[in-house]
Legacy VTK file of the C-alpha trace (Angstrom):
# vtk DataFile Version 3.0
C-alpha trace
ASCII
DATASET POLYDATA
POINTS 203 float
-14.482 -184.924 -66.166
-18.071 -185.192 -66.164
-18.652 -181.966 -63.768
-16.370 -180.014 -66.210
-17.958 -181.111 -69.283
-21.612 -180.396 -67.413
-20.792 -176.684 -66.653
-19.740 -176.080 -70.117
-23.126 -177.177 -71.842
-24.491 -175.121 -69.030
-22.235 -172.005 -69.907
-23.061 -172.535 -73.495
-27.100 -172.265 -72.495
-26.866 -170.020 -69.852
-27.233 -167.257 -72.216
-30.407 -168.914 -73.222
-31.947 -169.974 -70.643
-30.510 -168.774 -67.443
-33.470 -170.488 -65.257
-33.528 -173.841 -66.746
-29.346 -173.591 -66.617
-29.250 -173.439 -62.978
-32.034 -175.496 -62.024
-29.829 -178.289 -63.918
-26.556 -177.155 -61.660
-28.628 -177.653 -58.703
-30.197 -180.873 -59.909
-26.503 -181.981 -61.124
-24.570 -180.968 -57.256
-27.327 -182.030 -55.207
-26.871 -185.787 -54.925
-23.197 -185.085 -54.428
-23.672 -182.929 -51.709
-27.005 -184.924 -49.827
-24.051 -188.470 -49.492
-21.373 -185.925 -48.423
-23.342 -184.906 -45.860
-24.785 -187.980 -44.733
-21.289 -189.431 -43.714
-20.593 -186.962 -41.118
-24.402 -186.271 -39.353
-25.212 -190.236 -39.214
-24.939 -189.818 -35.434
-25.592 -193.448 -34.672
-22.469 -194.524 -34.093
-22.204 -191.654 -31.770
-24.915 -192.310 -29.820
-24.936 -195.633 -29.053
-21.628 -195.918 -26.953
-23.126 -192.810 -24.753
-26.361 -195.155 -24.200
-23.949 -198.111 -23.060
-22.077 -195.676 -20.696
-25.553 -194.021 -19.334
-27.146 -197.726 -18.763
-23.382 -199.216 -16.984
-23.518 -195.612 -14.957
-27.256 -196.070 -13.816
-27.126 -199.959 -12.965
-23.541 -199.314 -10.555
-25.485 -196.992 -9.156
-28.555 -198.745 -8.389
-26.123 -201.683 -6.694
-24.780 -199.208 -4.946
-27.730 -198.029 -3.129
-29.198 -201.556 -2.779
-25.924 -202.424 -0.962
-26.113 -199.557 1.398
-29.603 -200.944 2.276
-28.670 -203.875 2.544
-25.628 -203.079 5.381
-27.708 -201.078 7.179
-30.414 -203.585 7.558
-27.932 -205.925 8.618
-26.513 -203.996 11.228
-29.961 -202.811 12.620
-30.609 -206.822 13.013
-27.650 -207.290 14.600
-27.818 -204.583 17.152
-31.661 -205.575 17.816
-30.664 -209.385 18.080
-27.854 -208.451 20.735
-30.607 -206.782 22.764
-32.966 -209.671 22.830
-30.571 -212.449 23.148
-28.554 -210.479 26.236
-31.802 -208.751 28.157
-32.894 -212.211 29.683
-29.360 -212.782 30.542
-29.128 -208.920 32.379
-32.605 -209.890 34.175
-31.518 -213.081 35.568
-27.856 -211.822 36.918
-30.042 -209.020 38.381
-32.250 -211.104 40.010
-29.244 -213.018 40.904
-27.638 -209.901 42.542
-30.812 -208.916 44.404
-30.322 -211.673 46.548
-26.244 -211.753 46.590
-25.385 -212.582 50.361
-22.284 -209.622 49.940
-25.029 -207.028 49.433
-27.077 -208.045 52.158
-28.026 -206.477 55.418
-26.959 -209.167 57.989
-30.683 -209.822 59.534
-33.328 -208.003 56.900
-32.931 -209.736 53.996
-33.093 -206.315 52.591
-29.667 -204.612 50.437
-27.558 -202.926 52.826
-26.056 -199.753 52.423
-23.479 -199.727 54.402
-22.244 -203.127 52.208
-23.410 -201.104 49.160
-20.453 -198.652 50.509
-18.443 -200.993 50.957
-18.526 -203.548 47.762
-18.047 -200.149 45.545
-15.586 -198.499 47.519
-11.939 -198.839 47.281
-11.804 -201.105 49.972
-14.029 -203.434 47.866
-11.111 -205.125 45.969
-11.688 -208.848 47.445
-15.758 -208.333 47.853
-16.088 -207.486 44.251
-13.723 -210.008 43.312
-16.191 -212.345 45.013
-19.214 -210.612 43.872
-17.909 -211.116 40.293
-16.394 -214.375 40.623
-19.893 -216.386 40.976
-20.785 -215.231 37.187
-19.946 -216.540 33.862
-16.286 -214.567 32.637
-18.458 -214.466 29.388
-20.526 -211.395 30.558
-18.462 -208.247 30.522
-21.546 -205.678 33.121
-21.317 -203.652 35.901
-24.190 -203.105 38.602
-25.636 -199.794 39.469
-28.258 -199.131 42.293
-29.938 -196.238 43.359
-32.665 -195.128 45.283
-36.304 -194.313 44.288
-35.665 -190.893 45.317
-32.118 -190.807 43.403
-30.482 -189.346 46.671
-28.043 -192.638 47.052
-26.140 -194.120 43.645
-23.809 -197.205 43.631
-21.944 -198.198 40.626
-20.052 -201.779 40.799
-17.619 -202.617 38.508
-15.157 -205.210 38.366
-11.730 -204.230 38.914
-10.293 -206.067 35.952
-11.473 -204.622 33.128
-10.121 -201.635 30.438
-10.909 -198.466 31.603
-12.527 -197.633 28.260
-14.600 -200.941 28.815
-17.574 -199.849 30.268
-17.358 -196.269 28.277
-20.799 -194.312 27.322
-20.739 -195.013 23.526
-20.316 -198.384 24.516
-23.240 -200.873 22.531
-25.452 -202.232 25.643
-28.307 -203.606 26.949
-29.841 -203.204 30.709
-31.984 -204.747 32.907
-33.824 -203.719 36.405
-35.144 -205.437 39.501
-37.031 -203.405 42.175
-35.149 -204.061 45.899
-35.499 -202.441 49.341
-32.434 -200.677 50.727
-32.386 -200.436 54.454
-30.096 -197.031 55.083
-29.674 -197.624 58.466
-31.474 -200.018 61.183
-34.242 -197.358 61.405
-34.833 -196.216 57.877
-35.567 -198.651 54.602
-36.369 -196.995 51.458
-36.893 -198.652 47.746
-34.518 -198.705 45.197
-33.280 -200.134 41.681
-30.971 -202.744 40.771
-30.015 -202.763 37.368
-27.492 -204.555 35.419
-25.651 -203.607 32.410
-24.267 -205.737 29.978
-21.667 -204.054 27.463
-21.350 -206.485 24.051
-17.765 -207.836 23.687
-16.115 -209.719 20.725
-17.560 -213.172 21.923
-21.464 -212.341 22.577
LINES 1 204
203 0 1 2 3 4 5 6 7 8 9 10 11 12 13 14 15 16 17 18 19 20 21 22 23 24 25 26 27 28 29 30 31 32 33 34 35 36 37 38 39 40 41 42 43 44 45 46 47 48 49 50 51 52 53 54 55 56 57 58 59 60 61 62 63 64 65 66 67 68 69 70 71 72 73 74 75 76 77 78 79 80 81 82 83 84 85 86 87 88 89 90 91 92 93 94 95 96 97 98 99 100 101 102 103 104 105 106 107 108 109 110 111 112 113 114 115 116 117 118 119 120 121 122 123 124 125 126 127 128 129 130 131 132 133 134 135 136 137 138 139 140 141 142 143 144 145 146 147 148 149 150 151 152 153 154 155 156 157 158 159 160 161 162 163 164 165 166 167 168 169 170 171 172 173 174 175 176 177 178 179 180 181 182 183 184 185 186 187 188 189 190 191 192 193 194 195 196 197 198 199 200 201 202
């Protein structure tokens, strides 16, 4: 009612004054149009759910990451504190093993290689049962001794365990002793004792 009754006093002048009739059709629409307008580009209530989603999105992600730091920390301690709790245990069965009376030449004192031969052959079965028998079940290792000039390799091995027990990607720790190996009654050359222990559910 009151649009239709302004654009008939502005027909009526528009003859008159055509510049002053307008600028009062402008002056009369404008408010009308500046709150229509408003309503839909008051992006405010747009916005802020987006900035919610963006701050959720960012903070899961930043857990994310600090978990995956966290994890591997934890496993890098654990892998380090297996090799320092288990070396001194693989240096004392070595030690141990240097001076095992099964690998022992019967009057040197030195390792023998013809018992060498025998303990890791299979004709071994009782000697390594022995050989084994006089350490802690806890310990899951195998023995390996070579000569300094890496012509002569042993590898000892208990007879009761997996096959896949003493496997390469096995997690491990090792631990040498210098020893004499007398080849023959004529001939002694040095070698290496080592002993590997392979982790197990228990250690």
């Amino acid at each position: 009612m009151f649009i239709s009754d302004l654009l008939e006093d502005l027909l009526e002048e528009l003859p008159k004054n055509l510049f002053t009739a307008v600028g009062r059709l402008k002056a009369a629409i404008k408010p009308e149009k500046q709150t229509f307008v408003s309503m839909f580009r008051d992006e405010k209530g747009v916005i802020e759910p987006h900035a919610d989603l963006l701050s959720v999105a960012l903070a899961v992600i930043g857990f994310m990451v600090f978990a995956a730091l966290m994890s591997q920390t934890y496993f890098g301690y654990e892998d380090r504190s297996f090799a320092l709790e288990n070396y001194e245990s693989a240096s004392l069965l070595a030690e141990s093993l240097a001076d095992d009376p099964i690998l022992m030449a019967e009057s040197s004192g030195l390792l023998s290689a013809v018992a060498l031969d025998t303990v890791s052959g299979p004709e071994g079965v009782s000697e390594r049962a022995r050989l084994f028998a006089a350490f802690s079940g806890n310990y899951r290792f195998l023995v390996e001794i070579r000569t300094g000039d890496g012509q002569w390799h042993w590898r000892i091995a208990p007879d009761h365990a997996e096959p896949e027990a003493f496997a390469d990607g096995q997690e491990k720790v090792a631990a040498s002793v210098p020893v004499v190996i007398e080849l023959n009654p004529a001939e002694s050359v040095p070698g290496i004792l080592t002993v590997v222990i392979y982790k197990t559910a228990w250690i």
